[in-house]
Each structure stands twice: as C-alpha cells, then as structure tokens.
C-alpha positions as CSV (number, residue, x, y, z in Angstrom):
1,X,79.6,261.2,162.4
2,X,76.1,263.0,162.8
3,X,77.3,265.9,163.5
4,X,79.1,266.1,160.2
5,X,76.0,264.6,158.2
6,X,73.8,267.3,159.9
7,X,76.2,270.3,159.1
8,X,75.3,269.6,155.3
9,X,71.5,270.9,156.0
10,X,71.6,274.7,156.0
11,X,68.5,276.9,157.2
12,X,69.3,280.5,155.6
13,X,66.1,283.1,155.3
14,X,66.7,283.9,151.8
15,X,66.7,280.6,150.6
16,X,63.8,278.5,150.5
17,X,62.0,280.6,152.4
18,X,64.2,279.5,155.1
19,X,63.4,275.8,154.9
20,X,66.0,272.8,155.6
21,X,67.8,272.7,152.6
22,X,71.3,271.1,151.8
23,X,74.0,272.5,151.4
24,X,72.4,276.0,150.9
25,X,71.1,275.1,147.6
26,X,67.7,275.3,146.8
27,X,66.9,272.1,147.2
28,X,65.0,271.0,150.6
29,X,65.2,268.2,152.9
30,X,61.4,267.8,152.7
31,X,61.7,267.3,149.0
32,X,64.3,264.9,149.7
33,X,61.7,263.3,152.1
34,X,59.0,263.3,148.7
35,X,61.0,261.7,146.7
36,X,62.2,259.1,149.2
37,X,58.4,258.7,150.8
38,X,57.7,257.6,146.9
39,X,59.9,254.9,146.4
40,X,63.1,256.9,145.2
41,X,66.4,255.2,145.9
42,X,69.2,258.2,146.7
43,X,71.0,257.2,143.3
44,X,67.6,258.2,141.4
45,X,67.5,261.4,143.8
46,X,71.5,261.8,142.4
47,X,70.4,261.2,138.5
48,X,67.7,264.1,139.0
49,X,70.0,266.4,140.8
50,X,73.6,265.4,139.9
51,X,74.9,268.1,142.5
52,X,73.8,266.4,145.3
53,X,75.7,263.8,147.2
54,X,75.0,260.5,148.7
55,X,75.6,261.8,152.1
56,X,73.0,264.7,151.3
57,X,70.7,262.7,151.4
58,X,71.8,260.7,154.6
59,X,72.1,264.4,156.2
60,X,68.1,264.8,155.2
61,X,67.0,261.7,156.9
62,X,68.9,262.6,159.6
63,X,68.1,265.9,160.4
64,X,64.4,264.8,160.0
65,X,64.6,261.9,162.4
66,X,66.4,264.4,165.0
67,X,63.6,266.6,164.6
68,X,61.3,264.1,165.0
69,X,63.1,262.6,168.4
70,X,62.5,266.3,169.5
71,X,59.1,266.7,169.6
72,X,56.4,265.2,171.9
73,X,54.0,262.6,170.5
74,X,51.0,264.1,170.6
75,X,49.5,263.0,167.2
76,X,48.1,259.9,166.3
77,X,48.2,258.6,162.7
78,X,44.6,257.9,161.3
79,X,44.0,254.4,161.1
C-alpha cells in the first residue's frame, strides 16, 4: 500500500519549484504539513481544495515520515 500512497507525490522542476507536490498540481506536501501542523483535519484540507483526495493527504504524511526515517538525527529540538 505505500508504495501506491507515495506514487501520488510528484517532484517535477517546473512545478513548485520542484517541491513535493501531489499529484503534479501545485499544491505541496509541505503545505499539506501547515495546514495539518495547525490543527486541520484532511476533510477541512478537502473543503479548501476540493481536488484533492483523502489519500493525498495520507501520501503527504507518508512521504514526509519516509523522508524523515531517511535522514540521520543530528538535530535536537530546542527545549
């Protein structure tokens, strides 16, 4: 199933500047990450973008957590 979640987040240079976004559409997976980070639920992320999908916005949190299982831990968070 992840691999079909993450195949919905696109990285194309003339889009976005090449960001993460889904689907190719010019919405990115760090705005996903915002408006989620704020409090959002995915059906108020839906109501503000009607073309996205529920899944689009499993794909984002997926695709960030894989990046994130990628990378060494070298930061700590500021207490």
């Amino acid at each position: 199933m992840e691999k079909s979640v993450l195949e919905r987040i696109t990285i194309l240079p003339d889009v976005c500047n090449g960001k993460p976004t889904i689907r190719g559409l010019r919405i990115t997976v760090e705005t996903i990450l915002q408006f989620l980070s704020a409090g959002d639920s995915a059906e108020t992320i839906i109501d503000a973008y009607p073309f996205l999908e529920k899944e689009d916005i499993q794909a984002a949190v997926a695709f960030a957590l894989k990046n994130l299982s990628l990378q060494r831990n070298d930061t700590q968070l500021a207490s």
